[in-house]
C-alpha positions as CSV (number, residue, x, y, z in Angstrom):
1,X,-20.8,13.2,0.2
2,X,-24.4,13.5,1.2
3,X,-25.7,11.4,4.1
4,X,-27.5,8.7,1.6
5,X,-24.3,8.5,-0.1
6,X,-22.5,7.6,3.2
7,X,-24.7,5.1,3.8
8,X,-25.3,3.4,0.5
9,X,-21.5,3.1,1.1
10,X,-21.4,2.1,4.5
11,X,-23.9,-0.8,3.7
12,X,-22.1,-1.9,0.7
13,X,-18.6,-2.1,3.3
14,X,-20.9,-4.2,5.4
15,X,-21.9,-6.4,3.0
16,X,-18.7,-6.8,1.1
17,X,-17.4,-8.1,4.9
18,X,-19.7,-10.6,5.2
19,X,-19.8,-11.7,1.7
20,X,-15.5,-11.7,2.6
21,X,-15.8,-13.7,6.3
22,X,-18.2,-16.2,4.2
23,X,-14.8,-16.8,1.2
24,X,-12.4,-17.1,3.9
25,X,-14.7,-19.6,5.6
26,X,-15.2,-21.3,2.1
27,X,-11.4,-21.9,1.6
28,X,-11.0,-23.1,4.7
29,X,-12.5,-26.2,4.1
30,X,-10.5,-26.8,1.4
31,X,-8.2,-28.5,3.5
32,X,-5.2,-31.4,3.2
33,X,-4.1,-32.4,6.7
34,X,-0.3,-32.9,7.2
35,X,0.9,-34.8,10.1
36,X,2.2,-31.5,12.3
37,X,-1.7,-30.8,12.7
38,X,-1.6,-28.1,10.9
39,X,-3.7,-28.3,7.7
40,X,-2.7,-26.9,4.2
41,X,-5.8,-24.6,3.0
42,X,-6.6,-21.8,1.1
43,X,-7.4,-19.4,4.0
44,X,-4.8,-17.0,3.3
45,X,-5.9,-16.3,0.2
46,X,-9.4,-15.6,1.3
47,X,-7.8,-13.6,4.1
48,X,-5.2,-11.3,1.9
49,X,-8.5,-11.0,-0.7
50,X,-10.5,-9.7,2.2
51,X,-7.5,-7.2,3.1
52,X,-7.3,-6.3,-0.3
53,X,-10.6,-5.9,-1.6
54,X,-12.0,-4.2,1.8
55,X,-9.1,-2.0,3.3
56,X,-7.1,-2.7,6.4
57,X,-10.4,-2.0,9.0
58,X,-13.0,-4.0,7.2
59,X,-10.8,-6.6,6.3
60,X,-9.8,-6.8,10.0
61,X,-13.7,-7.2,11.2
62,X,-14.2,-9.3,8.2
63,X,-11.8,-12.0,10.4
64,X,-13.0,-10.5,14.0
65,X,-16.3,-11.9,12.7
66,X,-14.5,-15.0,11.1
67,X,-13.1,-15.7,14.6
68,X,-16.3,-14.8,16.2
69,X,-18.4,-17.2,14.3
70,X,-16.1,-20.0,14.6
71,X,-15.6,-19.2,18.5
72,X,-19.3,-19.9,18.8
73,X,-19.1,-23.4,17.4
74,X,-19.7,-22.1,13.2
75,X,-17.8,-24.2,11.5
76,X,-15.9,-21.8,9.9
77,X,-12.2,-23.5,10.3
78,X,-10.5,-26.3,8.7
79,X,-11.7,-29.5,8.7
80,X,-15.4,-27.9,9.3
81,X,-14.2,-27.5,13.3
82,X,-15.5,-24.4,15.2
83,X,-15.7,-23.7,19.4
84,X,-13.0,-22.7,21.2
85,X,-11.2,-25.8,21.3
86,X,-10.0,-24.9,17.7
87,X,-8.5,-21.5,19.3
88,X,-6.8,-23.0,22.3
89,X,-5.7,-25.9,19.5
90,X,-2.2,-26.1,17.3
91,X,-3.5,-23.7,15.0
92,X,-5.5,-20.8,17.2
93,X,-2.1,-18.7,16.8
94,X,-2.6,-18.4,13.2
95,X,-6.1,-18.2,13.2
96,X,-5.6,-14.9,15.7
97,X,-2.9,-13.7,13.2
98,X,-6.0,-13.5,10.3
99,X,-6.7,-10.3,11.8
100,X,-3.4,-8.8,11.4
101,X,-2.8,-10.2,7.9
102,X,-6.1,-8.6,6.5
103,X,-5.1,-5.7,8.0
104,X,-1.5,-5.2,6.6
105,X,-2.7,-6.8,3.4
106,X,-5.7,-3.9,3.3
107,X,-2.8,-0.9,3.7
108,X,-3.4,1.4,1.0
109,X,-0.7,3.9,0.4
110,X,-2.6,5.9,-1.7
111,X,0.0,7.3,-3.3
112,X,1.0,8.8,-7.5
113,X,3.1,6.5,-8.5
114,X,1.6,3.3,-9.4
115,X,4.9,1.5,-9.6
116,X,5.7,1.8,-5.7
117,X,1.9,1.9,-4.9
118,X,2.1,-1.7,-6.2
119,X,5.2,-2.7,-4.1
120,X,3.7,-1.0,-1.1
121,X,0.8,-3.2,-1.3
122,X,2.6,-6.4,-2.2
123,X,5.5,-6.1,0.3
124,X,2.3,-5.1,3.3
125,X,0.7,-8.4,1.8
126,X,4.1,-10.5,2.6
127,X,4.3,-8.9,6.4
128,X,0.8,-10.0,6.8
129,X,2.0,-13.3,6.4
130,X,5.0,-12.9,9.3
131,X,2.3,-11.5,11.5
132,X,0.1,-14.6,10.8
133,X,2.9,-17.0,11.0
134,X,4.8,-15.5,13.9
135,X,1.9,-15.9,16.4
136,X,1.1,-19.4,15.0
137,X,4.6,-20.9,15.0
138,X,5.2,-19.3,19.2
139,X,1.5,-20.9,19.8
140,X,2.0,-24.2,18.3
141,X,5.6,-24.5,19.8
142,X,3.9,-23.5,23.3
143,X,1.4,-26.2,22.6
144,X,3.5,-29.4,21.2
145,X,6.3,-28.3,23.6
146,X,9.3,-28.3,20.5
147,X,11.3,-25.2,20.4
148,X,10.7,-22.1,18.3
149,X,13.3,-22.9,16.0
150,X,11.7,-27.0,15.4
151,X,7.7,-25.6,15.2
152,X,9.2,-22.7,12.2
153,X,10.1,-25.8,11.0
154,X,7.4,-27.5,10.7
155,X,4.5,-25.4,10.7
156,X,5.5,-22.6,9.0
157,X,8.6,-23.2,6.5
158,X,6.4,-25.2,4.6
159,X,3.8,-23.2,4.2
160,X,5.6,-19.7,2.7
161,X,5.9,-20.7,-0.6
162,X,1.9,-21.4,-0.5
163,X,1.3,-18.7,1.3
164,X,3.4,-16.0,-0.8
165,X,2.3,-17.3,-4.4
166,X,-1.6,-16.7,-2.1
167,X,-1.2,-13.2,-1.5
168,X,0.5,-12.3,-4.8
169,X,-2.7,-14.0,-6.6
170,X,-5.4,-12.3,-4.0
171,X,-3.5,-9.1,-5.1
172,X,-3.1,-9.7,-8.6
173,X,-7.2,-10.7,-8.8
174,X,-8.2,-7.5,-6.9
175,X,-6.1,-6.1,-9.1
176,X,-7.9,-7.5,-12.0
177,X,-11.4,-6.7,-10.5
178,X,-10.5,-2.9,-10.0
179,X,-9.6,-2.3,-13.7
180,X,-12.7,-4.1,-15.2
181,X,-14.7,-2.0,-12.4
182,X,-16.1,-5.1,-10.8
183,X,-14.8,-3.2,-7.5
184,X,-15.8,0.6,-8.8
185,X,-16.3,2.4,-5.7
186,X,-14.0,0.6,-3.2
């Protein structure tokens, strides 16, 4: 690949993770507060969508810069909060765990068969949501003082099914995208 090539590339990564760190904060405000104080939203989906769509690097900056932004007051979070209070708050463990989930939800196995290349990525997509959710439920029950066992419970038992049916349909989209080559290149 020639060096113009590379970065024609490189600048299309770049912008494709800011255009991604913009959806997630997008769907974060669409939000429905629950009385454990942690919101239903749609910011898995913009985070498994970012994994998807960008690879397990870019869609990890693409929620470093997520964090970043809302660390410096953006408000990029739920409920249109940012600062640090919203890190150090009930639901800075799954915020962190964004990182992790793009990540694992970016794995490309890059393998023949299409069949296992498919469950590969689905099955990465579902352990992105543990590593979201564990960090969350240990911060929250830190935080509100309840066991382990009560915050799973309440903060993250209710939330699989949402969170599941989200990173089936960020896949299934990306999906989409790739075969009518609104993705070509990536």
């Amino acid at each position: 690949m020639n060096e113009k090539a590379l970065n024609r590339s490189e600048i299309k990564k770049m912008a494709l993770t800011g255009l991604m760190t913009a959806v997630a904060a997008a769907l974060s405000q669409i939000s429905f507060p629950l009385p454990s104080g942690i919101p239903v939203t749609l910011q898995t989906f913009g985070v498994a969508l970012a994994g998807y769509i960008l690879g397990w690097k870019w869609g990890a900056v693409s929620m470093l810069l997520y964090i970043a932004l809302g660390t410096v007051g953006v408000p990029v979070f739920a409920g249109f909060k940012g600062g640090v209070s919203s890190l150090v708050g009930l639901t800075g463990g799954f915020i962190a765990g964004f990182v992790l989930m793009a990540a694992l939800c970016g794995v490309k196995p890059g393998i023949e068969n299409k069949k296992a290349e498919a469950v590969i990525e689905i099955v990465s997509g579902l352990l992105g949501i543990a590593a979201c959710h564990i960090p969350g439920v240990l911060w929250f029950s830190r935080l509100s003082g309840n066991t382990v066992a009560v915050s799973f419970l309440k903060v993250s038992l209710p939330y699989l099914p949402k969170d599941i049916v989200s990173v089936i349909g960020a896949w299934l989209l990306v999906r989409f995208l790739k075969k009518t080559g609104a993705l070509k290149g990536l």
